[in-house]
C-alpha positions as CSV (number, residue, x, y, z in Angstrom):
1,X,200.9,-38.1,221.2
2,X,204.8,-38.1,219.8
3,X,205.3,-37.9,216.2
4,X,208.2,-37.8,214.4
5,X,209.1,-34.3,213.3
6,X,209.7,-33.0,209.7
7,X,213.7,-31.9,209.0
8,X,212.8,-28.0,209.9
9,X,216.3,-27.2,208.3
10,X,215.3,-28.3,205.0
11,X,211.8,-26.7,205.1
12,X,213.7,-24.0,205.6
13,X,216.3,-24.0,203.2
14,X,213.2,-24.6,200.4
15,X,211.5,-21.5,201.9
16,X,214.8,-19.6,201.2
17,X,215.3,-21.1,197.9
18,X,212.0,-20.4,196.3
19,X,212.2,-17.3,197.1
20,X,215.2,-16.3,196.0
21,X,214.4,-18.0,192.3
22,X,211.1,-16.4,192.4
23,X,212.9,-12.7,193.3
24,X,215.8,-13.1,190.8
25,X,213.1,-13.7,188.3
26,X,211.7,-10.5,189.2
27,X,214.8,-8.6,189.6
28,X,215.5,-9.5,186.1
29,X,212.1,-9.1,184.7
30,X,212.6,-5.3,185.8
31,X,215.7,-5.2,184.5
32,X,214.7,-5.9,180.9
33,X,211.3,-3.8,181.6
34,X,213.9,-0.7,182.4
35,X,216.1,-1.4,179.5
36,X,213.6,-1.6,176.9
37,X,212.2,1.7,178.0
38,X,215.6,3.7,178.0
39,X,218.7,2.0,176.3
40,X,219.4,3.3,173.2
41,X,220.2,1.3,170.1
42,X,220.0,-2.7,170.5
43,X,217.5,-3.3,173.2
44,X,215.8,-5.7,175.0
45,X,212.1,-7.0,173.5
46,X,209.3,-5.6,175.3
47,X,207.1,-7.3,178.1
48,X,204.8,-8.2,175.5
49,X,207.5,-10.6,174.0
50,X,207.5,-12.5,177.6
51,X,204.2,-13.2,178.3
52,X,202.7,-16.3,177.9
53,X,199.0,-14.8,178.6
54,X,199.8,-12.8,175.0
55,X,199.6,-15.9,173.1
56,X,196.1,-17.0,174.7
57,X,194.8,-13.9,173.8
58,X,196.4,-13.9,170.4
59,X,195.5,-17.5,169.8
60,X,191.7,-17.1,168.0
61,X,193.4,-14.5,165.7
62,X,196.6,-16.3,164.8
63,X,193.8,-19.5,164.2
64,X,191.1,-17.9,162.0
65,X,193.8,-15.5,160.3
66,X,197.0,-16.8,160.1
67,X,198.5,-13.9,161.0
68,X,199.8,-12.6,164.7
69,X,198.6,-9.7,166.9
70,X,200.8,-6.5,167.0
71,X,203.4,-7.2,170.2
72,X,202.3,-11.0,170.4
73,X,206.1,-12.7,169.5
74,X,206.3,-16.1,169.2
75,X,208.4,-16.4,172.2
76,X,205.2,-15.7,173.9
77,X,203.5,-19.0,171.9
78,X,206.9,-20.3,173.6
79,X,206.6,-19.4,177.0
80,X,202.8,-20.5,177.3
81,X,204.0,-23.8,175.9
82,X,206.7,-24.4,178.8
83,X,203.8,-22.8,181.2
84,X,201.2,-25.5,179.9
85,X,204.2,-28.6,180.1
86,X,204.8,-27.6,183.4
87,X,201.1,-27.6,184.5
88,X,201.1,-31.0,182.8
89,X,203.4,-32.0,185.7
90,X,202.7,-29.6,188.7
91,X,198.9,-27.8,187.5
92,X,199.5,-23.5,188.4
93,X,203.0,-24.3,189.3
94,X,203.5,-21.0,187.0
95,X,202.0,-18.6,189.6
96,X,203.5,-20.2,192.7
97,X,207.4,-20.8,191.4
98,X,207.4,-18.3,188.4
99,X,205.8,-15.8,187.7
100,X,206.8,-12.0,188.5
101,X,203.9,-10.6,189.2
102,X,202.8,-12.7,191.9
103,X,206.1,-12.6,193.5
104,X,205.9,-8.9,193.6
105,X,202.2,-10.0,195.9
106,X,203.6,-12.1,197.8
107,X,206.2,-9.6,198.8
108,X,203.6,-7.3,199.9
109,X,202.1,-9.6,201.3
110,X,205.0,-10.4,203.6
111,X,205.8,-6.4,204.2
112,X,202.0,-6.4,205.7
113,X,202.5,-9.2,207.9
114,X,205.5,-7.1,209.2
115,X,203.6,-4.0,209.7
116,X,200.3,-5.2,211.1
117,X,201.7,-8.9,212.6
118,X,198.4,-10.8,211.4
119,X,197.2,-11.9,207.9
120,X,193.5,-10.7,207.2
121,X,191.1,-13.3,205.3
122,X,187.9,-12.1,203.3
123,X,185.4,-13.7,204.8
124,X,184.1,-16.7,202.8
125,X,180.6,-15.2,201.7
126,X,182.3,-12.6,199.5
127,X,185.6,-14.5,198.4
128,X,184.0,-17.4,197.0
129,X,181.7,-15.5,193.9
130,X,184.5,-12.7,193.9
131,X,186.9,-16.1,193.1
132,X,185.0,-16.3,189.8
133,X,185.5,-12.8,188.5
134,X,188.9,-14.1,186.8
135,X,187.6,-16.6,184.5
136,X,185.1,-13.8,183.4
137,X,188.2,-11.2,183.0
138,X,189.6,-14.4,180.9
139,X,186.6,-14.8,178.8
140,X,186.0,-10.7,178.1
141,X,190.3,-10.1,177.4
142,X,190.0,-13.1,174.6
143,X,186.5,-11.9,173.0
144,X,188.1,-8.6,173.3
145,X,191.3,-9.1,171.5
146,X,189.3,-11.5,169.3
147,X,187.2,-8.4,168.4
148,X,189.7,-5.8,168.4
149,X,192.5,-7.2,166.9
150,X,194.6,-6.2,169.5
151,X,196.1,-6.6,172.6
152,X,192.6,-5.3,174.8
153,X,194.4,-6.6,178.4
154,X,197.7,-4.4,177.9
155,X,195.7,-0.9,179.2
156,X,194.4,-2.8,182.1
157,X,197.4,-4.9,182.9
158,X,198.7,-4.4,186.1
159,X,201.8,-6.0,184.9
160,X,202.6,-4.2,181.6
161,X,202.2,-1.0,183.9
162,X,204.6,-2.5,186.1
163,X,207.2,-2.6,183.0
164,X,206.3,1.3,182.0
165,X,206.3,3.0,185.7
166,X,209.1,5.6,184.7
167,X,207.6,5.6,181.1
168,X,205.8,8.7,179.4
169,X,202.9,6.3,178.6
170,X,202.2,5.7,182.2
171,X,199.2,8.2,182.5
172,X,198.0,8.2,179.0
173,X,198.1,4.4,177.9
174,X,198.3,3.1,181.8
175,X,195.8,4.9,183.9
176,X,193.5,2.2,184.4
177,X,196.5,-0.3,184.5
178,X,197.6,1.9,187.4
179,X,194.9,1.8,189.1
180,X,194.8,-2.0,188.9
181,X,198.4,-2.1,190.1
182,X,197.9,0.0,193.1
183,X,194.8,-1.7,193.8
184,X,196.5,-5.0,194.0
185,X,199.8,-4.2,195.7
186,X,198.2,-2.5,198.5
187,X,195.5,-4.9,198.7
188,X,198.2,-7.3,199.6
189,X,199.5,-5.7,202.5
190,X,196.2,-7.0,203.7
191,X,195.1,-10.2,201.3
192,X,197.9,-12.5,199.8
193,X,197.8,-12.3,196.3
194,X,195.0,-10.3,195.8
195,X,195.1,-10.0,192.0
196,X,196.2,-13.6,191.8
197,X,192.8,-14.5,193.7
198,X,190.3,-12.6,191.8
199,X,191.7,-10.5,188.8
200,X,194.3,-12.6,187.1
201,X,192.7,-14.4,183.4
202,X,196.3,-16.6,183.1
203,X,195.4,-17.9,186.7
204,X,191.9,-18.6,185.2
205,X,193.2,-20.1,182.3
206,X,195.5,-22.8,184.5
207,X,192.8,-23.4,186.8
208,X,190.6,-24.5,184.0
209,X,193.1,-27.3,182.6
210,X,194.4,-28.1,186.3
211,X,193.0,-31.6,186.2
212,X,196.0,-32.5,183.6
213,X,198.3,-32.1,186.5
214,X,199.9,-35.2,187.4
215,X,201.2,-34.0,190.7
216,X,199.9,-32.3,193.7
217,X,199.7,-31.7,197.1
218,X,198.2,-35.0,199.5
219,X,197.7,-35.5,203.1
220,X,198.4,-38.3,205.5
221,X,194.9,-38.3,207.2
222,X,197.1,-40.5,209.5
223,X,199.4,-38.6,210.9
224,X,198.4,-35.2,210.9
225,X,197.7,-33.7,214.0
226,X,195.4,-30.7,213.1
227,X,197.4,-28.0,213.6
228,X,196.3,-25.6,210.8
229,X,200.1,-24.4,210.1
230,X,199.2,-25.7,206.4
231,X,195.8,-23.8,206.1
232,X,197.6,-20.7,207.4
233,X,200.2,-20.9,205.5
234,X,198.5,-21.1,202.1
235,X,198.0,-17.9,200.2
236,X,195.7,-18.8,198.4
237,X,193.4,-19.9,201.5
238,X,192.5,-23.6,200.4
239,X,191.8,-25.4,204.0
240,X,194.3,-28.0,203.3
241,X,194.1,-29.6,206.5
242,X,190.5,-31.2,205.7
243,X,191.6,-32.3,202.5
244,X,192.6,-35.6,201.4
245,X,194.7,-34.1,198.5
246,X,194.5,-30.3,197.6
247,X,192.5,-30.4,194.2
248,X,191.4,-27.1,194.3
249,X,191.7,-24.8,191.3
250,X,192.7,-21.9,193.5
251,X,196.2,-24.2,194.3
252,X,199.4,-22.4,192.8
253,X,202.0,-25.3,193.7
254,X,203.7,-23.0,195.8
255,X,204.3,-25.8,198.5
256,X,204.5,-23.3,201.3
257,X,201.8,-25.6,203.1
258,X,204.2,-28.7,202.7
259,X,207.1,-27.2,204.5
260,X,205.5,-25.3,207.4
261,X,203.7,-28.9,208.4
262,X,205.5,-30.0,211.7
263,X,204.9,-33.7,211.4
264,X,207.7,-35.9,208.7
265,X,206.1,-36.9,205.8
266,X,202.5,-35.8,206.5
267,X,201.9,-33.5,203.8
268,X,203.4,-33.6,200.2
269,X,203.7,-33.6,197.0
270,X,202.2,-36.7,194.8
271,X,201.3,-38.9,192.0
272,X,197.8,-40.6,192.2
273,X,201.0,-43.8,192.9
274,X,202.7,-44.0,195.7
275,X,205.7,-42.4,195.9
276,X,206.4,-38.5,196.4
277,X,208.6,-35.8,195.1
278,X,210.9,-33.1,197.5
279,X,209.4,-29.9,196.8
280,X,213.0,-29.0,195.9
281,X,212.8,-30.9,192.9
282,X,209.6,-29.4,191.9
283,X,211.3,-26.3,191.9
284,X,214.1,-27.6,190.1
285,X,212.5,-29.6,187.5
286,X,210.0,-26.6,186.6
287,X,213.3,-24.3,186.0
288,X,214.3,-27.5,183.9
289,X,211.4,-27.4,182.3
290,X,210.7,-23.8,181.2
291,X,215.5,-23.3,180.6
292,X,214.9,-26.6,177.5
293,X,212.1,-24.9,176.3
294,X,213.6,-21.4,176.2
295,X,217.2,-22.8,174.8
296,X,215.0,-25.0,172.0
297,X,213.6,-21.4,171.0
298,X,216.7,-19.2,171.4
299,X,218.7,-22.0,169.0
300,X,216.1,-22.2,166.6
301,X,215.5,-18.5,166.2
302,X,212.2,-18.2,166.9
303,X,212.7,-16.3,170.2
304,X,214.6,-12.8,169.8
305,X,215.7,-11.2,173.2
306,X,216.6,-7.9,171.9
307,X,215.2,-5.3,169.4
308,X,217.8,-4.2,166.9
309,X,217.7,-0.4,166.0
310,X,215.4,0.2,162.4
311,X,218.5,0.4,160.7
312,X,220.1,-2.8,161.3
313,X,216.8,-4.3,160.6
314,X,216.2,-2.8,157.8
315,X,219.6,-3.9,156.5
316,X,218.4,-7.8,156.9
317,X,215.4,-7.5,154.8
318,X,215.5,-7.3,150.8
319,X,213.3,-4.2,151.3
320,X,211.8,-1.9,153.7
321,X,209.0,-3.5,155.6
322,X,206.6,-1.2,157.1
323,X,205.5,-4.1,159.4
324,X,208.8,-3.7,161.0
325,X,208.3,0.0,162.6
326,X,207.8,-0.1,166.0
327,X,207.0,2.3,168.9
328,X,210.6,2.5,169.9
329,X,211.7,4.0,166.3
330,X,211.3,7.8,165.4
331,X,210.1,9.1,162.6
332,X,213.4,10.5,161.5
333,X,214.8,7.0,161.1
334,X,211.6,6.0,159.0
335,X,212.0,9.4,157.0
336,X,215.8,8.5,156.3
337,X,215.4,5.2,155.2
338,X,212.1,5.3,153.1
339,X,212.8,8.9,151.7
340,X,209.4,10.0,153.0
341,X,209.8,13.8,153.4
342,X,209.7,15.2,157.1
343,X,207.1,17.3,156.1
344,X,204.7,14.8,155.4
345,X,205.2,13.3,158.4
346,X,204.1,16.4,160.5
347,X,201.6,17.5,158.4
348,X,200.1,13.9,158.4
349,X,200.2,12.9,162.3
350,X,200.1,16.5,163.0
351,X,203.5,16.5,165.2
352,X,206.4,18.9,166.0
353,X,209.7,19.1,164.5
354,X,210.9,18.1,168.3
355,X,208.4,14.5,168.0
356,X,209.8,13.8,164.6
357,X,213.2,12.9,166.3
358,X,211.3,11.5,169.1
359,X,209.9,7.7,169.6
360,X,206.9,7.0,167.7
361,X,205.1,5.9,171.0
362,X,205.8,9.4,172.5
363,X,203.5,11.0,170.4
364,X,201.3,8.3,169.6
365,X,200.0,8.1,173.3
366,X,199.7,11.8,174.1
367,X,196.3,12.5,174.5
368,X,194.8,13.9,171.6
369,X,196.8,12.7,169.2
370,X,194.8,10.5,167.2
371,X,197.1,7.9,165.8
372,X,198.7,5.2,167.1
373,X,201.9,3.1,165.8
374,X,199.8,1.3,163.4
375,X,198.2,4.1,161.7
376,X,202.0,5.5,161.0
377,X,202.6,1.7,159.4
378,X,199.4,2.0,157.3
379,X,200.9,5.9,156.0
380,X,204.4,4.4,154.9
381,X,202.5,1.2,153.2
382,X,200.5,3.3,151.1
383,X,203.3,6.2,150.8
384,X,205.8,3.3,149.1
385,X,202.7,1.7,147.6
386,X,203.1,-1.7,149.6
């Protein structure tokens, strides 16, 4: 039976174009990763700064307190706020035209298809329970960090570990983390988006308030001719060709399904109106959405891309705030500015002359060493009497 055929040029083109938002995203998200780790003086903030999934787990503390979680920044409030507008429009468009992570997946994922010319599928009887192990990773990281009062994903993040590969804290803060990355990157050589599928909690956390979605991916029972390019094409492994309209929670708005289907107009991307939307300008208006949000918090302040030096910060304060020492300052600079004798310093966290000039972090992560960066904040407050 003819049909007419979709524009393979264009398919194409939006392939290309995804994936080279999707890299420059993580190109750059390395970048800053790198430069936060090893540039001296002004740097770039952490990766704690620019993750929305921060402020989720920081949320119940900021609520019940008032106050924020050590490394939550409100650019991460920020971020989640662009991630939840978008999902207004487009549900987990986040993890199929954003996020870093998963484009690093996906990447293996396409390196394994070169090596071994066939993508492998879990069969069905252990990927659907194993599909529910995020939302309980969501649910222990929040009553965790609700708990703790801190941060009780970052040693299992495969992400953050990501950030701190060439970092000194890699086998002392990381290990598990490490594990977790490995597990995931070479799991999809074999499974697309492994971690995505059953580890992720921010996946979780979109999945839950999909239904807001206005958009998403529908089917013209009509006209399509059954020949599973969609279903193989989805990473994810939702059987969109049975489907009316995809309304699974497992969907990431990638809309690699929509431009592999041969047949014009048979699959895409809709209101519950008629009417449709080029995945192009999905792409387009998501980057829209998440660039006004991001300008909006970079003019009003409340997002800060770069760590000054102690020093300089220091200098903008009427007095010194021990709230403001961070991993990335030494004790030297602490010492210099408070008038806190070395001494006490190495008596106190029981460190070398050599770690006094060091990073705080560097010492505060060595195994056995019994303090961490707050513990050093807690020493000045009481040593100034603050």
């Amino acid at each position: 039976m003819p049909y007419d055929k979709s524009d393979k040029r264009s398919q194409r083109s939006f392939q290309a174009l995804r994936l080279a938002v999707l890299a420059a995203l993580l190109a750059l998200s390395t970048a800053l990763g790198l430069m936060h780790q090893f540039q001296k003086g002004t740097r770039p903030v952490g990766v704690d700064a620019l993750c929305p999934f921060g402020a989720i787990e920081a949320a119940y503390t900021l609520i019940t307190t008032g106050a924020a979680i050590e490394r939550v920044a409100w650019s991460s409030y920020i971020l989640l706020l662009a991630t939840v507008l978008a999902a207004l429009l487009f549900r987990r468009v986040f993890c199929g035209k954003i996020c870093a992570f998963g484009t690093l997946q996906e990447l293996f994922a396409r390196l394994g298809r070169g090596i071994f010319r066939r993508r492998l599928v879990i069969p069905e009887a252990v990927d659907k329970p194993a599909r529910y192990i995020k939302y309980a990773a969501l649910a222990g990281v929040v009553a965790g960090t609700a708990i703790t009062g801190q941060l009780f994903i970052r040693p299992y993040d495969p992400w953050a570990t990501y950030q701190h590969l060439f970092s000194k804290e890699l086998l002392t803060e990381f290990r598990v983390g490490l594990l977790v990355l490995a597990v995931s990157l070479v799991g999809s050589l074999f499974f697309d988006r492994l971690f995505c599928k059953y580890l992720c909690p921010m996946g979780a956390f979109l999945a839950l308030i999909r239904r807001i979605g206005w958009f998403r991916v529908r089917r013209n029972a009509g006209t399509c001719i059954h020949c599973s390019a969609c279903t193989k094409a989805c990473p994810v492994n939702i059987p969109v060709e049975t489907l009316e309209h995809v309304h699974s929670a497992e969907c990431i708005n990638c809309n690699l399904c929509v431009n592999v289907c041969p047949v014009k107009d048979t699959l895409y991307v809709g209101g519950p109106r008629k009417g449709s939307l080029p995945s192009a300008a999905v792409l387009g208006i998501t980057a829209a959405v998440f660039t006004a949000v991001l300008a909006v918090g970079t003019a009003s302040g409340e997002i800060r891309w770069t760590v000054k030096p102690l020093s300089e910060r220091v200098m903008e304060m009427p007095g010194f705030n021990p709230d403001e020492i961070k991993g990335i300052d030494s004790f030297k600079a602490i010492s210099d500015l408070t008038g806190i004798p070395e001494g006490e310093f190495i008596r106190t966290f029981t460190i070398s002359e050599e770690d006094f000039e060091k990073p705080i972090r560097e010492s505060a992560h060595r195994d056995g060493s019994g303090f961490d960066v707050e513990a050093v904040r807690e020493f000045v407050r009481e040593r100034l009497g603050k």
